[in-house]
mmCIF file of the N, C-alpha and C atoms, coordinates in Angstrom:
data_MODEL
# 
_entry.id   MODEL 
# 
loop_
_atom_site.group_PDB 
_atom_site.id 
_atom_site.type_symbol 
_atom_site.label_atom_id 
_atom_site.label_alt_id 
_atom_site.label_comp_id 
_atom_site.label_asym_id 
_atom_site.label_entity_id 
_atom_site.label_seq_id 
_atom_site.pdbx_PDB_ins_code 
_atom_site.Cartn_x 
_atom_site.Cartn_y 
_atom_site.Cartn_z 
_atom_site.occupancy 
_atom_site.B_iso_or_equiv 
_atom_site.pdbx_formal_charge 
_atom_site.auth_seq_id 
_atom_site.auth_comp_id 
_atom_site.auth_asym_id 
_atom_site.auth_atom_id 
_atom_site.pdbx_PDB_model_num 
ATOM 1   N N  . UNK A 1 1  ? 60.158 -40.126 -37.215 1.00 0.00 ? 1  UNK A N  1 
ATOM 2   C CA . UNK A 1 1  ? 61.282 -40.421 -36.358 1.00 0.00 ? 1  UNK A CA 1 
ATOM 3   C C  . UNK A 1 1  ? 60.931 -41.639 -35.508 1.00 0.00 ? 1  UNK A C  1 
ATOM 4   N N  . UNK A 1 2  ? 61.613 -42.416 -35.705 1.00 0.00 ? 2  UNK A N  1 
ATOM 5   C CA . UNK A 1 2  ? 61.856 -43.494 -34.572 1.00 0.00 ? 2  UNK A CA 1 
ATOM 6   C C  . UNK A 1 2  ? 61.291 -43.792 -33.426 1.00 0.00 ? 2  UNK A C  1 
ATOM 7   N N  . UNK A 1 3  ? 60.947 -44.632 -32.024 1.00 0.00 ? 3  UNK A N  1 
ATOM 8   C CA . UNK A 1 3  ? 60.808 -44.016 -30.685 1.00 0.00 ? 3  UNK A CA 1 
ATOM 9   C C  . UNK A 1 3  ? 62.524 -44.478 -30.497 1.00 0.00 ? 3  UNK A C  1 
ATOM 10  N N  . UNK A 1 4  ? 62.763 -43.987 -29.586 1.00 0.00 ? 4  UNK A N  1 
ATOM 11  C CA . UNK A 1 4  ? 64.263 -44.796 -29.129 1.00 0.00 ? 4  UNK A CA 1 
ATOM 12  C C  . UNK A 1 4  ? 63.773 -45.305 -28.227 1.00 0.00 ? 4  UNK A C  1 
ATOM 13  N N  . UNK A 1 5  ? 63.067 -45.785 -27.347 1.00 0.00 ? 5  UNK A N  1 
ATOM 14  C CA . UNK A 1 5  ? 62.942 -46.923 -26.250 1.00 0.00 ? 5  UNK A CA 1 
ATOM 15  C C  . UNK A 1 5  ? 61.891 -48.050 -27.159 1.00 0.00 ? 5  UNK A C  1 
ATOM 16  N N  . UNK A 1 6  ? 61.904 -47.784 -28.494 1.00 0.00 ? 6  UNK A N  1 
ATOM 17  C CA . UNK A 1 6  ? 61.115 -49.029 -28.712 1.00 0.00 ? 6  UNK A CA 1 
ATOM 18  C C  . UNK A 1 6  ? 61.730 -50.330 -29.683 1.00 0.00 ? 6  UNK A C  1 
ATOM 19  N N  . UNK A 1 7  ? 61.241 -51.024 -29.921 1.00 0.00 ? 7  UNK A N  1 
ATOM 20  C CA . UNK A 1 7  ? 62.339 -52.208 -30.486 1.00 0.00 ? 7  UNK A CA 1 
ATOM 21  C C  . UNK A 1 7  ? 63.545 -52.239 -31.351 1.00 0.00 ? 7  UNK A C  1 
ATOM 22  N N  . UNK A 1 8  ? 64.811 -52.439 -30.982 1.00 0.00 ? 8  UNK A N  1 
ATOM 23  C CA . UNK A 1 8  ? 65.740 -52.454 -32.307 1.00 0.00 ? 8  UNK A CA 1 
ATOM 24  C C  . UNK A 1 8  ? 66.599 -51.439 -31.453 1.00 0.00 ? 8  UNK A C  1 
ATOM 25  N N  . UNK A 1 9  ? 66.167 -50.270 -30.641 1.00 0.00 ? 9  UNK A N  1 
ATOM 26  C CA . UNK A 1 9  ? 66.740 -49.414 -30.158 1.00 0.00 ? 9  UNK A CA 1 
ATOM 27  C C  . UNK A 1 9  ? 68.447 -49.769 -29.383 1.00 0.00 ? 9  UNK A C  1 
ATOM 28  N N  . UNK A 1 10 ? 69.207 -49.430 -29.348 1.00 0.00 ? 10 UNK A N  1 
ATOM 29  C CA . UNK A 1 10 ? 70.551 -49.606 -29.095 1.00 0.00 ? 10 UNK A CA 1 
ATOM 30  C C  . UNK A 1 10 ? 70.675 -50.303 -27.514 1.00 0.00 ? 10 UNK A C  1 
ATOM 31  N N  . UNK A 1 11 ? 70.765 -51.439 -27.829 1.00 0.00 ? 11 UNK A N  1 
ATOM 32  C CA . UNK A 1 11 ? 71.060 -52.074 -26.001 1.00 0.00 ? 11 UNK A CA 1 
ATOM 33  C C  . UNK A 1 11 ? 69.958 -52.336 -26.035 1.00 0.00 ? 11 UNK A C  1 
ATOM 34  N N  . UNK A 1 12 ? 68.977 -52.823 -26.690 1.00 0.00 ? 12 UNK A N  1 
ATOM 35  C CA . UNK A 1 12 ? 67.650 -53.598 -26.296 1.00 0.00 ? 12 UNK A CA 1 
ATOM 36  C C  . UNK A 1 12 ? 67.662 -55.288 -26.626 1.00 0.00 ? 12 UNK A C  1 
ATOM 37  N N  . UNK A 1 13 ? 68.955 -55.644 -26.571 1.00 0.00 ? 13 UNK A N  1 
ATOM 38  C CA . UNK A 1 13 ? 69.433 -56.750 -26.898 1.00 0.00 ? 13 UNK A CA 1 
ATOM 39  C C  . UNK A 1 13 ? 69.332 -57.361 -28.339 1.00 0.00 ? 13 UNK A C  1 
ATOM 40  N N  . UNK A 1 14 ? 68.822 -56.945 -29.148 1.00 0.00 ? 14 UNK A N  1 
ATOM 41  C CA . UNK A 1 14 ? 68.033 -57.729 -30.469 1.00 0.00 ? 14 UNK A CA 1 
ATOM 42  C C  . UNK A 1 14 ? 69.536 -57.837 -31.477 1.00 0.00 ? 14 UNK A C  1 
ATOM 43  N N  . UNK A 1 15 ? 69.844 -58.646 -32.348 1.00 0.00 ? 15 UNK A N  1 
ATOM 44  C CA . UNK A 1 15 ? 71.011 -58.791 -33.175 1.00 0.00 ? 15 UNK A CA 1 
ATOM 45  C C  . UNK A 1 15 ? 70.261 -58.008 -34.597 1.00 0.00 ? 15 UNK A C  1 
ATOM 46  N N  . UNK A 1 16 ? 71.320 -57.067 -34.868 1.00 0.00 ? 16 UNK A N  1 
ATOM 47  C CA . UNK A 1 16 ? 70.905 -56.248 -35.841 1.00 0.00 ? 16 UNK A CA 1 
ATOM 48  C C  . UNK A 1 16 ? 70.804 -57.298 -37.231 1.00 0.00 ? 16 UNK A C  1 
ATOM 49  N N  . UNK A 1 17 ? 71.514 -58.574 -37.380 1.00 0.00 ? 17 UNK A N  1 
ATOM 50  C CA . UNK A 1 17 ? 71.554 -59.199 -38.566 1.00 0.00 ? 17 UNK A CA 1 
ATOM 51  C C  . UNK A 1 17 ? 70.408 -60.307 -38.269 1.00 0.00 ? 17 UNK A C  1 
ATOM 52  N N  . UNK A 1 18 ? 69.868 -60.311 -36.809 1.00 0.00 ? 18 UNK A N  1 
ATOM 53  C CA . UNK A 1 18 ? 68.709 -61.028 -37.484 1.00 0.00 ? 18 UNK A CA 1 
ATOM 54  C C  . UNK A 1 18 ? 67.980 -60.148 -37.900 1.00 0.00 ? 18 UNK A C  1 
ATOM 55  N N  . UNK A 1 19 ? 67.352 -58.776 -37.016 1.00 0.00 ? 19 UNK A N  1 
ATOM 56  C CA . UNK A 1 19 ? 66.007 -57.654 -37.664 1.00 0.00 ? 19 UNK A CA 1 
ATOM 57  C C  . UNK A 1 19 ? 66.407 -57.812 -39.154 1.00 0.00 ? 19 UNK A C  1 
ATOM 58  N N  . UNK A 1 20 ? 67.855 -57.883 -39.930 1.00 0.00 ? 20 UNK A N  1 
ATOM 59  C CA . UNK A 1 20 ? 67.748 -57.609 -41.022 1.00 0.00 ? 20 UNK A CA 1 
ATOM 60  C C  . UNK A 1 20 ? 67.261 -58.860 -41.953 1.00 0.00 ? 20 UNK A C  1 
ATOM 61  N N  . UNK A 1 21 ? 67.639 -59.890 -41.522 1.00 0.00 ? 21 UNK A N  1 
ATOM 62  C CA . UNK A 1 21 ? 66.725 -60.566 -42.101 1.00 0.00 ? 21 UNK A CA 1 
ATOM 63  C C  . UNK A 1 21 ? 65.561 -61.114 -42.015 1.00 0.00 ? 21 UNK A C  1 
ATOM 64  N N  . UNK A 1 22 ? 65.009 -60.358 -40.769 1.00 0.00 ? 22 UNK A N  1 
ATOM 65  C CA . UNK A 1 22 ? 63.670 -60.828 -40.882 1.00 0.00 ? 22 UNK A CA 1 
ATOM 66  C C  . UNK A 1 22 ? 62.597 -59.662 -41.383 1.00 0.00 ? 22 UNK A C  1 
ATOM 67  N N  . UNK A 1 23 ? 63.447 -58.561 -41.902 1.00 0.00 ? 23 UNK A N  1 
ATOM 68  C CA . UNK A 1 23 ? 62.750 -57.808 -42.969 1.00 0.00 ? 23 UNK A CA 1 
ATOM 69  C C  . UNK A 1 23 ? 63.377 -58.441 -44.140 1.00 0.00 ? 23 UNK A C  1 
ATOM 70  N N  . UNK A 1 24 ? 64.020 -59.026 -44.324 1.00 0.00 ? 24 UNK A N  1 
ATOM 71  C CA . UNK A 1 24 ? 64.153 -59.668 -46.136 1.00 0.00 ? 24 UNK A CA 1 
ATOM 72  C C  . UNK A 1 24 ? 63.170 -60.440 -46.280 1.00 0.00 ? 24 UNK A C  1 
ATOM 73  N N  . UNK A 1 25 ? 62.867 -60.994 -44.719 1.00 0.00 ? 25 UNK A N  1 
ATOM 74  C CA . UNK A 1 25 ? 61.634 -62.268 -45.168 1.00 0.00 ? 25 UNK A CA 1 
ATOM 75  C C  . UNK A 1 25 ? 60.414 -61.962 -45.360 1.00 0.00 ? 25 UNK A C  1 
ATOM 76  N N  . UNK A 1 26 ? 60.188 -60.411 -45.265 1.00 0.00 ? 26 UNK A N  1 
ATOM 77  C CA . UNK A 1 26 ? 58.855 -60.093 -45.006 1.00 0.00 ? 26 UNK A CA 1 
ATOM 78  C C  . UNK A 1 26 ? 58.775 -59.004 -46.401 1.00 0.00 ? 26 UNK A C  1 
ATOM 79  N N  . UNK A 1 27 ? 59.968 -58.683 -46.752 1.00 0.00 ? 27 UNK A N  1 
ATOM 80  C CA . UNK A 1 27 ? 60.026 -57.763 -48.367 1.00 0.00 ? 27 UNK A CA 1 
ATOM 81  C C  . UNK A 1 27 ? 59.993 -58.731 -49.557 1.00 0.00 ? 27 UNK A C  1 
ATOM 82  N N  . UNK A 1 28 ? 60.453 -59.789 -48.916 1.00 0.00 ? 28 UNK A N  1 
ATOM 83  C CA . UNK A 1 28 ? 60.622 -60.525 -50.310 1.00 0.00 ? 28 UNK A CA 1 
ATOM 84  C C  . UNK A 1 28 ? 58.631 -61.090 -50.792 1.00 0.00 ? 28 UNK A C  1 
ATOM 85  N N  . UNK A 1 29 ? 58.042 -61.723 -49.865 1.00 0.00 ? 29 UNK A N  1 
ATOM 86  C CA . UNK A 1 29 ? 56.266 -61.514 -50.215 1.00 0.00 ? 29 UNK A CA 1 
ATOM 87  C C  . UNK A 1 29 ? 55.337 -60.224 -50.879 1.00 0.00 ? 29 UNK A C  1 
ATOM 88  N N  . UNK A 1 30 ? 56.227 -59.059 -50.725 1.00 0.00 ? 30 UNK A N  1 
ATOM 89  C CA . UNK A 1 30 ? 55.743 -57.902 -51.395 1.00 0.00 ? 30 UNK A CA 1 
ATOM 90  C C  . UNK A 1 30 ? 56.385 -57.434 -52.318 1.00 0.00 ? 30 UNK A C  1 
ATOM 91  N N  . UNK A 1 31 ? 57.351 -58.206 -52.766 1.00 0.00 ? 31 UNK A N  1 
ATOM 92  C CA . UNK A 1 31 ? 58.344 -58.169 -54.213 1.00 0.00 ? 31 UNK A CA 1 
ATOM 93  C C  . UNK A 1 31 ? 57.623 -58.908 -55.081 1.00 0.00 ? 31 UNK A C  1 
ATOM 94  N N  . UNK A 1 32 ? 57.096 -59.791 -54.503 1.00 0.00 ? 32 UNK A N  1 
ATOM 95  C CA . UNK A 1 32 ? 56.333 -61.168 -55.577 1.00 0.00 ? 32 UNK A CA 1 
ATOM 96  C C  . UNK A 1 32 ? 55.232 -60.166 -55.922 1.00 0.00 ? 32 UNK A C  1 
ATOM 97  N N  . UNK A 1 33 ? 54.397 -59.919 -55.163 1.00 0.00 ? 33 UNK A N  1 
ATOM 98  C CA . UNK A 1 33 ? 53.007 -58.981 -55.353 1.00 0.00 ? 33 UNK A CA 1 
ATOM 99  C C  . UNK A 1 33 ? 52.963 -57.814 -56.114 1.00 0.00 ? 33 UNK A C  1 
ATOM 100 N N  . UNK A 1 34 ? 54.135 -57.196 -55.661 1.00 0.00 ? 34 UNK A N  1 
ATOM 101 C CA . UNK A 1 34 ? 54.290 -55.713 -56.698 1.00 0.00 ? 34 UNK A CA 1 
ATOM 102 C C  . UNK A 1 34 ? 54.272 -56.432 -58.633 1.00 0.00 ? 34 UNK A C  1 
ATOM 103 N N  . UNK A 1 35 ? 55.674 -57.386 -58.441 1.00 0.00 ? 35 UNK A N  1 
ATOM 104 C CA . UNK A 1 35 ? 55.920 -57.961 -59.784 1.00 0.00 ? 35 UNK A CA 1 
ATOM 105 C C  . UNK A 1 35 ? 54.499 -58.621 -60.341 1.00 0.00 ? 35 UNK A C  1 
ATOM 106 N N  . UNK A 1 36 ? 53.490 -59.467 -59.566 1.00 0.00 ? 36 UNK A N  1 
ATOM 107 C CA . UNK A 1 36 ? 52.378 -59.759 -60.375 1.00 0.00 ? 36 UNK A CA 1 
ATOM 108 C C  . UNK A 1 36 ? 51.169 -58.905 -60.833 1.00 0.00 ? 36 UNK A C  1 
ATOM 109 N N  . UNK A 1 37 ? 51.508 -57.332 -59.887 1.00 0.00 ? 37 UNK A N  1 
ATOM 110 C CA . UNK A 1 37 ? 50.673 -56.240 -60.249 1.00 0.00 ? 37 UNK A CA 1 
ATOM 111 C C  . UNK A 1 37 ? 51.245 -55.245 -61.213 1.00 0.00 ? 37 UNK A C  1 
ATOM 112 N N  . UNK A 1 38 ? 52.261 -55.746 -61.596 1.00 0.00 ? 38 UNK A N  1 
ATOM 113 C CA . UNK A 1 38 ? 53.013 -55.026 -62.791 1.00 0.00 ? 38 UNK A CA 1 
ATOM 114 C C  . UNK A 1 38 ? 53.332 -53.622 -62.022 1.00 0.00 ? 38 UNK A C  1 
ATOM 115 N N  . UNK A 1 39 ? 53.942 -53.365 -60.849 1.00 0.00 ? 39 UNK A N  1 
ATOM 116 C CA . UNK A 1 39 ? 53.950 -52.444 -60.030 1.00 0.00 ? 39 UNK A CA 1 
ATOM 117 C C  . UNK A 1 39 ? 55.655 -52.482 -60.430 1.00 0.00 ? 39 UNK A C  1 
ATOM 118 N N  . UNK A 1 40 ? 56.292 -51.924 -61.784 1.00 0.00 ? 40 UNK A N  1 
ATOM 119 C CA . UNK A 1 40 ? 57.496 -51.949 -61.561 1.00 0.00 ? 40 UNK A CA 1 
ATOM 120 C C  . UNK A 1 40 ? 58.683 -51.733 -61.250 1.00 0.00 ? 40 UNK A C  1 
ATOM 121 N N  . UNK A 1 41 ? 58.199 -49.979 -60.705 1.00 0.00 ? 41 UNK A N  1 
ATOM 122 C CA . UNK A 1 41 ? 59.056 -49.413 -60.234 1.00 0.00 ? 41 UNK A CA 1 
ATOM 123 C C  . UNK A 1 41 ? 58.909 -49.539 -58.580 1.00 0.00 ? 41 UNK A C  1 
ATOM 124 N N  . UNK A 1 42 ? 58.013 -49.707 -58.148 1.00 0.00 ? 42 UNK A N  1 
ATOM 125 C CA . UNK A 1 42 ? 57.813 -50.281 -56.643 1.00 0.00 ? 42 UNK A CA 1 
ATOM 126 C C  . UNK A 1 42 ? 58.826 -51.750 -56.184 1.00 0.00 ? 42 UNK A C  1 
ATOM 127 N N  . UNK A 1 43 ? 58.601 -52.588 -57.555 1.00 0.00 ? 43 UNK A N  1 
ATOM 128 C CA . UNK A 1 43 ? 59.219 -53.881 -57.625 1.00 0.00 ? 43 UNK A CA 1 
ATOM 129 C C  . UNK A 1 43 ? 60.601 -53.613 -57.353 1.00 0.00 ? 43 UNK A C  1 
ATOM 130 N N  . UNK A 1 44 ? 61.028 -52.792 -58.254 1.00 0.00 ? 44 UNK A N  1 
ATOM 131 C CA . UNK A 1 44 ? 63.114 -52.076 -57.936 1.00 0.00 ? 44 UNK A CA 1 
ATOM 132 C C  . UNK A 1 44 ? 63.277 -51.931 -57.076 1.00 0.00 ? 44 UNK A C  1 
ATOM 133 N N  . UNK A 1 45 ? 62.364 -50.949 -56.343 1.00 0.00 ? 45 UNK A N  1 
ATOM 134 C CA . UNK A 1 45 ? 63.006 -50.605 -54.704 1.00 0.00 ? 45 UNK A CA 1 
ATOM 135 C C  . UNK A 1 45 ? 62.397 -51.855 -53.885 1.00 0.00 ? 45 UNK A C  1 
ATOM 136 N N  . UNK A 1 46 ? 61.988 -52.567 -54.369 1.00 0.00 ? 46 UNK A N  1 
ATOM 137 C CA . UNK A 1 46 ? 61.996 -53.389 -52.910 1.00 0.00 ? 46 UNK A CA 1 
ATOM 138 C C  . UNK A 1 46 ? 63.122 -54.798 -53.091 1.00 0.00 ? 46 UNK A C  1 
ATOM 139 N N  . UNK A 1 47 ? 63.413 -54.639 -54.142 1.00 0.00 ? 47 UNK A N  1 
ATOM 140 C CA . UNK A 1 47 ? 64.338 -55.449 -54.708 1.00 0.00 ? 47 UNK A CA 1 
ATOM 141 C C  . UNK A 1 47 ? 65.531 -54.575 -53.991 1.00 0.00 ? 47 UNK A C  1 
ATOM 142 N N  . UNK A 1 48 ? 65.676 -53.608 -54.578 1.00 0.00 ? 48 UNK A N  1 
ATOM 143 C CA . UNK A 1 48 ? 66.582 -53.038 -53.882 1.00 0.00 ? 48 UNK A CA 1 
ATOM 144 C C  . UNK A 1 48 ? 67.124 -52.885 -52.332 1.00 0.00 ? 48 UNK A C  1 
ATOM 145 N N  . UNK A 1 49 ? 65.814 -53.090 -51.494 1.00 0.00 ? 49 UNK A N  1 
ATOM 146 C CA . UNK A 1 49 ? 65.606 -53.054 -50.131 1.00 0.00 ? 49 UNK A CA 1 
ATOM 147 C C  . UNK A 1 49 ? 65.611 -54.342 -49.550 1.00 0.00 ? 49 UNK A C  1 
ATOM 148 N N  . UNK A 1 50 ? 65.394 -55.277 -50.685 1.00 0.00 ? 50 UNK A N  1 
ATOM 149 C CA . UNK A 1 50 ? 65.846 -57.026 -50.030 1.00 0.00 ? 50 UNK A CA 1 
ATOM 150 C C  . UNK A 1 50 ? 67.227 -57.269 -50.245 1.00 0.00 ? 50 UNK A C  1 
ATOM 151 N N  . UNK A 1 51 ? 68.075 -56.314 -51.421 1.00 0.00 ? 51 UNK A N  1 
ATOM 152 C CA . UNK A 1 51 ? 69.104 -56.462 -51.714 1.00 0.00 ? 51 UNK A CA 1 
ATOM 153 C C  . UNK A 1 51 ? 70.083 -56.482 -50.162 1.00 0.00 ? 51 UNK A C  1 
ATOM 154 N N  . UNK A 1 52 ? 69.734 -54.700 -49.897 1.00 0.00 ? 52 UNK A N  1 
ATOM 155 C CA . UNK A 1 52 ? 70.362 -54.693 -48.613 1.00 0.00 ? 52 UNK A CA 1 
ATOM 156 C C  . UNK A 1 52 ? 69.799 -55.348 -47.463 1.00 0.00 ? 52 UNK A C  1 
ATOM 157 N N  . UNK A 1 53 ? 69.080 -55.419 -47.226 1.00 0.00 ? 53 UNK A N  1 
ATOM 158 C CA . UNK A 1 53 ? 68.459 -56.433 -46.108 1.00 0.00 ? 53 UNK A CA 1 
ATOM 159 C C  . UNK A 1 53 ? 69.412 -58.103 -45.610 1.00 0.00 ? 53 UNK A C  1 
ATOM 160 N N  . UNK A 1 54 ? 69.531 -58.420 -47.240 1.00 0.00 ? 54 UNK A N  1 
ATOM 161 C CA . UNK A 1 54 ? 70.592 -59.487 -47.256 1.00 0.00 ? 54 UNK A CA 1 
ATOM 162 C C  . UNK A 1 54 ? 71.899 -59.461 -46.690 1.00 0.00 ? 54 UNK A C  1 
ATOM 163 N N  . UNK A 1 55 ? 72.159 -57.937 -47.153 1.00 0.00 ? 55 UNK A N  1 
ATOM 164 C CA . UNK A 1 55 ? 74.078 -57.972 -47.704 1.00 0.00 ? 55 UNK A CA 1 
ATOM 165 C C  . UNK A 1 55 ? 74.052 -57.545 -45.769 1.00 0.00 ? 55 UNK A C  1 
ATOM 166 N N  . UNK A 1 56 ? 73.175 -56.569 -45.308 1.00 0.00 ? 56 UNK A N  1 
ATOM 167 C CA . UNK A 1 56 ? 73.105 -56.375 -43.708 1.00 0.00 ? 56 UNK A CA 1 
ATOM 168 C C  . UNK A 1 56 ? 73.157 -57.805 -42.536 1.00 0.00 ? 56 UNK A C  1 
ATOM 169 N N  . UNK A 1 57 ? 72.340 -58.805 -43.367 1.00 0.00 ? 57 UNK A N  1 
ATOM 170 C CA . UNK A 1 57 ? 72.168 -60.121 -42.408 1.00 0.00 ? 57 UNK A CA 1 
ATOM 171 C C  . UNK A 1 57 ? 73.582 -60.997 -42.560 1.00 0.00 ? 57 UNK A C  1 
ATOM 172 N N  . UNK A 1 58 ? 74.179 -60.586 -43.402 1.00 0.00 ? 58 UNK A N  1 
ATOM 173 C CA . UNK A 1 58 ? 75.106 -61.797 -43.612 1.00 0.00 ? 58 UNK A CA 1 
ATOM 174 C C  . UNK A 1 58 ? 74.812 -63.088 -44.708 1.00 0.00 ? 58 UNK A C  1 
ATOM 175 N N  . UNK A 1 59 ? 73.748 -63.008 -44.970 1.00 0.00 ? 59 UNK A N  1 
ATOM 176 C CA . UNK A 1 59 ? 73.135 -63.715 -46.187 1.00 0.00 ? 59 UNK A CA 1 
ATOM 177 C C  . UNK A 1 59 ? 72.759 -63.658 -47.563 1.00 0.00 ? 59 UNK A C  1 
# 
């Protein structure tokens, strides 16, 4: 579970579409890594998890 007084938390000022893309920027370096470790079902979900990360940022 979460903390709720710690970052991201509701009214802590942060824009939810940047956090989201600044986890796309940080999934997409461990998408490359899974794919060169032949890690391929790891590779889907994080594909999957940059997918939304994107469609959340607006980008």
């Amino acid at each position: 579970m979460s903390d709720p007084n710690g970052p991201g938390a509701p009214g802590s000022g942060e824009d939810p579409r940047e956090c989201a893309k600044q986890i796309a920027d940080q999934i997409a370096p461990l998408m490359k890594v899974a794919r060169s470790k032949r890690f391929d079902f790891l590779a889907y979900l994080l594909a999957m998890a940059l997918r939304e990360a994107r469609r959340l940022s607006g980008g």
